[in-house]
C-alpha positions as CSV (number, residue, x, y, z in Angstrom):
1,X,-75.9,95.9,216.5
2,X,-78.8,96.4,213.6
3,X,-81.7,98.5,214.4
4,X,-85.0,97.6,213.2
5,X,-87.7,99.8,212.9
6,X,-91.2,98.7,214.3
7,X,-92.3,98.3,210.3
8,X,-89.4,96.1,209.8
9,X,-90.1,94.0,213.1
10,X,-93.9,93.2,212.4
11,X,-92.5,92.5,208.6
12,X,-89.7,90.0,210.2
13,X,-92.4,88.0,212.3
14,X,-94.8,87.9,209.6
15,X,-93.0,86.2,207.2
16,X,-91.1,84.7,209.9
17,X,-95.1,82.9,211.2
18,X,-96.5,82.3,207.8
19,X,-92.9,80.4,206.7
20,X,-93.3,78.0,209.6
21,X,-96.9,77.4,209.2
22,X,-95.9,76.2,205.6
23,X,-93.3,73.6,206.6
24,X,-96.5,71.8,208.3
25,X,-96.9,70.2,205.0
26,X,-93.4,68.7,204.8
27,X,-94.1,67.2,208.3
28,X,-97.6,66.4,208.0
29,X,-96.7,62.8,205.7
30,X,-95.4,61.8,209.4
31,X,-98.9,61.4,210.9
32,X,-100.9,60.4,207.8
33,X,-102.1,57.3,210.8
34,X,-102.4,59.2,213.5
35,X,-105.6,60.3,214.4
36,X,-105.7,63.8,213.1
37,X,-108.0,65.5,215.9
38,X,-106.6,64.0,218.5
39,X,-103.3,64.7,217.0
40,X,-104.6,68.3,216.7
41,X,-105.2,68.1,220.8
42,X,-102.4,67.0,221.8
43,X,-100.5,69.8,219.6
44,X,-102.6,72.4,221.1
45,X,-101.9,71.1,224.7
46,X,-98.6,70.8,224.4
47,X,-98.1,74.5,223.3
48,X,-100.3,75.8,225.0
49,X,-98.5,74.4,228.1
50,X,-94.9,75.7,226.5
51,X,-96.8,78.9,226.0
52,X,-97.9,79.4,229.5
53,X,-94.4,78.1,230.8
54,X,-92.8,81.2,228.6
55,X,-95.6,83.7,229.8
56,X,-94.3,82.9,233.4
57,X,-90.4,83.4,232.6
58,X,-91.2,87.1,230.9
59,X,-93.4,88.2,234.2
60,X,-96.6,87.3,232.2
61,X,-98.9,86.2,234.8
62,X,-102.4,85.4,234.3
63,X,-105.1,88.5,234.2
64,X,-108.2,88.7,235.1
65,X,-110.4,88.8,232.1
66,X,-113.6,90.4,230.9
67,X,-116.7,89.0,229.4
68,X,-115.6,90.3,226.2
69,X,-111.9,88.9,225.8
70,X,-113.2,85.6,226.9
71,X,-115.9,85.9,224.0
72,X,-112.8,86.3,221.8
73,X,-110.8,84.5,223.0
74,X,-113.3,81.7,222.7
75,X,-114.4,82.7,219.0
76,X,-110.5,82.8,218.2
77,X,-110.4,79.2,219.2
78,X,-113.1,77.7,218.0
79,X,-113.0,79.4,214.7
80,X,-108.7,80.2,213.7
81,X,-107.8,76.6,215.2
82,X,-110.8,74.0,215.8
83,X,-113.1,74.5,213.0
84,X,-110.0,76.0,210.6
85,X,-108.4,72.0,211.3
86,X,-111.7,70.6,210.7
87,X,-113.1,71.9,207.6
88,X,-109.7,71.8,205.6
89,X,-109.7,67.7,206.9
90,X,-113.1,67.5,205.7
91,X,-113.1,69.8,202.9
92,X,-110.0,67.8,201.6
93,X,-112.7,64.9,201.2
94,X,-114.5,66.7,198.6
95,X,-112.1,68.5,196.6
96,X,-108.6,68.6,195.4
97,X,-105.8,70.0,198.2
98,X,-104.7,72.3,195.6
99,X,-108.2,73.7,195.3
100,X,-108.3,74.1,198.8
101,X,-105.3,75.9,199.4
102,X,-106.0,78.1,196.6
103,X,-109.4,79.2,197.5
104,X,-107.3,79.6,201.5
105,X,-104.6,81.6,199.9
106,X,-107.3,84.1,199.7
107,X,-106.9,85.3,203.1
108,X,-104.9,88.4,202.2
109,X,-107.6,89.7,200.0
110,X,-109.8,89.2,203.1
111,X,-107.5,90.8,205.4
112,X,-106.9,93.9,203.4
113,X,-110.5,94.5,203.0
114,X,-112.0,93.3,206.7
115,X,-108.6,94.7,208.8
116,X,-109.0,98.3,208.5
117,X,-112.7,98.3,209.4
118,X,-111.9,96.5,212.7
119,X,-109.1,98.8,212.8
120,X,-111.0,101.9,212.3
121,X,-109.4,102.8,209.0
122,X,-109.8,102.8,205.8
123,X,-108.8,100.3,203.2
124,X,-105.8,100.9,201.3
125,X,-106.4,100.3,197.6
126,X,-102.6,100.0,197.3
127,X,-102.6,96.9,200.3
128,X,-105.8,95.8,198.3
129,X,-103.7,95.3,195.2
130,X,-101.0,93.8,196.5
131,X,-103.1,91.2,197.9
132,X,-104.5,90.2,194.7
133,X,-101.0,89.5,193.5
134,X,-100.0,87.8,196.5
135,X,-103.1,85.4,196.0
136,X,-102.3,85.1,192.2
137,X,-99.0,84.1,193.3
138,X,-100.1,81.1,195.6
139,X,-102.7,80.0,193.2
140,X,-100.0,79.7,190.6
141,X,-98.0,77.9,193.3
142,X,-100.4,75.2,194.7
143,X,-102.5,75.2,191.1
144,X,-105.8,74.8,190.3
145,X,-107.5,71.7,190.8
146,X,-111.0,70.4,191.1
147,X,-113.9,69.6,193.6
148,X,-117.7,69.1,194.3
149,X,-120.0,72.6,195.4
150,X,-119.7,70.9,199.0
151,X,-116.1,71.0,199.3
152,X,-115.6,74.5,198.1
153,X,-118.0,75.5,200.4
154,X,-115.8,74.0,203.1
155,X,-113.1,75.6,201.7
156,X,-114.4,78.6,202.0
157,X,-115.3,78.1,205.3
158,X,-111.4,77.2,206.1
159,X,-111.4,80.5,204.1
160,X,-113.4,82.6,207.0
161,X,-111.7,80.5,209.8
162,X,-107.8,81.5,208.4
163,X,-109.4,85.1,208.7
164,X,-110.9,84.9,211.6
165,X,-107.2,83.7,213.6
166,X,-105.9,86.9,212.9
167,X,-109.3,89.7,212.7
168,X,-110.3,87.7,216.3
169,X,-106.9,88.5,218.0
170,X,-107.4,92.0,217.5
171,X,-109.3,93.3,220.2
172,X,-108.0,91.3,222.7
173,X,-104.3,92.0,221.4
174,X,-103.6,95.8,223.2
175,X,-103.9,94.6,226.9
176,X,-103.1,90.5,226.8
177,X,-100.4,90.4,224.4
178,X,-99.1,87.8,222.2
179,X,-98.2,85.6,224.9
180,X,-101.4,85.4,226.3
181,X,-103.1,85.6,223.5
182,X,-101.1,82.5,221.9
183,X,-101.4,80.0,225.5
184,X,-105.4,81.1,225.6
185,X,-106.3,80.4,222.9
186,X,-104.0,77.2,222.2
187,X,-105.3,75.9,225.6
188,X,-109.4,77.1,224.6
189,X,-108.6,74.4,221.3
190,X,-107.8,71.3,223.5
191,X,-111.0,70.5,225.1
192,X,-113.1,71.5,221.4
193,X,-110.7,69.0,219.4
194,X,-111.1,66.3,221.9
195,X,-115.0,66.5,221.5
196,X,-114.7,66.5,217.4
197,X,-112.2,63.4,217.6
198,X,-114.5,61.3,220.2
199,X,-117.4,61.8,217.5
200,X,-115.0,61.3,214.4
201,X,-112.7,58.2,216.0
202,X,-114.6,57.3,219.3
203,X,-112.4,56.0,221.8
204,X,-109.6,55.8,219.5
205,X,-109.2,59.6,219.4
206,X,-105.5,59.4,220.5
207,X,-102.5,56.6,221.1
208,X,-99.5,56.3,222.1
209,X,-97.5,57.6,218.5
210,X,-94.3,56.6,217.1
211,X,-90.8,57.8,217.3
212,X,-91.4,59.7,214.1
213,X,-95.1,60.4,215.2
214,X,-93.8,62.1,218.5
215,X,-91.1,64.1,216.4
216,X,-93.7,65.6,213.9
217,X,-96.4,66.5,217.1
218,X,-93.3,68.3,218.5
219,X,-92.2,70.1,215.8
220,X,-95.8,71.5,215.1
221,X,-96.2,72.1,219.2
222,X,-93.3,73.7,219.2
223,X,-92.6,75.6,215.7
224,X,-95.5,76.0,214.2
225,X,-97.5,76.4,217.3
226,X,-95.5,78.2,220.2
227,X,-93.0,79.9,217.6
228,X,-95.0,81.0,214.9
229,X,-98.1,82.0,216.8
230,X,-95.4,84.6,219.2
231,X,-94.0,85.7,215.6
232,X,-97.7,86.1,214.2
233,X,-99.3,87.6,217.2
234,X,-96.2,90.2,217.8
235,X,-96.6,91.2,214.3
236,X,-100.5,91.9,214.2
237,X,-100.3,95.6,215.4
238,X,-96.9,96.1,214.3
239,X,-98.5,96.0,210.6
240,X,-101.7,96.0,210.6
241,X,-104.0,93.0,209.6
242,X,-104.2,94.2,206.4
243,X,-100.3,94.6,205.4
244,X,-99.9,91.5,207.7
245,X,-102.2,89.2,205.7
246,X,-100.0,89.8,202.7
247,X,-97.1,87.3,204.5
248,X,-99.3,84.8,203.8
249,X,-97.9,84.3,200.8
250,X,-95.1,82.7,202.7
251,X,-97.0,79.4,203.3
252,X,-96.3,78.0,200.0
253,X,-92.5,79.3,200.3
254,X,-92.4,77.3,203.4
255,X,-94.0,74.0,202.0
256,X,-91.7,73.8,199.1
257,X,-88.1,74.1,201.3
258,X,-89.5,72.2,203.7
259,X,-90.4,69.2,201.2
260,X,-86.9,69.5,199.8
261,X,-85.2,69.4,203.1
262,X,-86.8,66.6,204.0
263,X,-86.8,64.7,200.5
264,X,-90.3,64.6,199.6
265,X,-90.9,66.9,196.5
266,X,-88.9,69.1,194.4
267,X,-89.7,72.5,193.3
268,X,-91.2,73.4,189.9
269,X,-91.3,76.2,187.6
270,X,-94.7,77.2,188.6
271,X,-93.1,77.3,192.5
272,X,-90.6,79.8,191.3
273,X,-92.8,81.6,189.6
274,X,-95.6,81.8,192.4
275,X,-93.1,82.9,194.7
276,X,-91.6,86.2,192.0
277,X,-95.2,87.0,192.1
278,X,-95.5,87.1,195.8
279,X,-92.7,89.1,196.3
280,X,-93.5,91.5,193.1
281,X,-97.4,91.7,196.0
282,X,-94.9,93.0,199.2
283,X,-93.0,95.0,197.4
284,X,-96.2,97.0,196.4
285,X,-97.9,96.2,199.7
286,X,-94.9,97.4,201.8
287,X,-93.4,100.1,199.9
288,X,-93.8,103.6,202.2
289,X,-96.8,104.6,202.5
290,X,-97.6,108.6,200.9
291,X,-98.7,110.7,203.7
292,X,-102.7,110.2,203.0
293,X,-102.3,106.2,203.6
294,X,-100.1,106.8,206.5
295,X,-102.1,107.6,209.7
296,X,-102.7,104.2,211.3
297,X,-100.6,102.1,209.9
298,X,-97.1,100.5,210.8
């Protein structure tokens, strides 16, 4: 059976999270008439109830938790899932999707830079430049498009929120783990959701959805919430926010098969293209580190 090294784990789950986050787009044309918070809440709850169930089967009972984790806990909420759902709905008002992705993509840039310092290290010019390509990759993937000051404001807003899903975890990572961390924080979105959707659609915050309304809310409970957040979460101190942050360059790689799977784009040249340049950004992020970068990573 093949041995992987701890690297190669935390590289598998990153890429492994970031992939399935991406197909959310190919699913997304599904629920285009549901209400989107409360579409949002009942994504969270499901997963977060999935999430629990899992914690139980692996011996994962609850803890008993400090004033700090559930600070964090609560920030990682409010901030990675609630606000992160509503500024990119709102932010899409205001500005091209393709802006807004591109000015998200920038959450590797972000990563290497802010990781190490909650890490107590050092940023790595080399996980620096990487970055830079992977963004430059996405942007050529998604393209450039155009929007008011107000929406790239939100965007970058969505910008801090992507960040904040993964820089949040950190501290509260060690001792719950990625189980806990994923049902907490899953279940902490639920009630915040339902408050934005009661002011944004009143009383019609959630229905009863369709067959294909039901399968697209299950697929993002259960793959791009339960799965991807175990493979993201798993990966965090495995890598490293920094190195990990470069995976998001995977989102796009996951929107484009997804749309082709299920029939509703095709890839272009500047896809192919984004995606040589975000693998030319791991290969320099990832190659071995020399000796000097080495203490506290991997």
């Amino acid at each position: 059976m093949l041995s992987l090294t701890n690297g190669q784990r935390g590289a598998l789950g990153a890429a492994t999270a970031m992939f399935c986050v991406g197909t959310l787009t190919g699913v997304s044309p599904a629920l285009h008439d549901y209400p989107v918070y409360g579409g949002q809440a009942v994504r969270y709850l499901v997963g977060a109830l999935l999430l629990l169930a899992v914690a139980r089967a692996f011996g994962k009972g609850f803890l008993r938790l400090s004033g700090r984790e559930v600070f964090f806990l609560l920030m990682l909420a409010l901030t990675g899932l609630t606000a992160f759902n509503v500024l990119i709905v709102e932010s899409t008002r205001f500005a091209d999707p393709a802006t807004v992705g591109t000015v998200v993509a920038a959450v590797p840039v972000v990563l290497a830079l802010l990781g190490p310092v909650m890490e107590r290290r050092k940023p790595a010019p080399r996980v620096l430049v990487a970055a830079v390509v992977v963004v430059v990759g996405v942007a050529v993937t998604t393209g450039f498009g155009g929007g008011t000051p107000l929406g790239l404001l939100l965007a970058f807003g969505a910008l801090a929120c992507e960040a904040g899903f993964s820089l949040l975890a950190l501290p509260v990572l060690a001792r719950l783990g990625a189980i806990r961390v994923s049902a907490y924080s899953a279940a902490l979105a639920v009630p915040q959701l339902v408050v934005v959707g009661l002011v944004v659609d009143g009383p019609d915050v959630v229905r009863m959805p369709s067959a294909s309304e039901a399968l697209a809310l299950g697929y993002l409970a259960v793959v791009v919430t339960v799965f991807a957040f175990l493979c993201w979460y798993n990966a965090l101190p495995r890598l490293g926010a920094d190195k990990a942050g470069l995976f998001s360059g995977f989102l796009p790689v996951g929107a484009v098969v997804s749309t082709v799977v299920l029939g509703t784009g095709q890839p272009h040249l500047a896809d192919l293209a984004g995606a040589g340049l975000v693998l030319v950004g791991l290969a320099i992020g990832l190659r071995p580190a020399r000796t000097r970068e080495s203490v506290g990573v991997g």
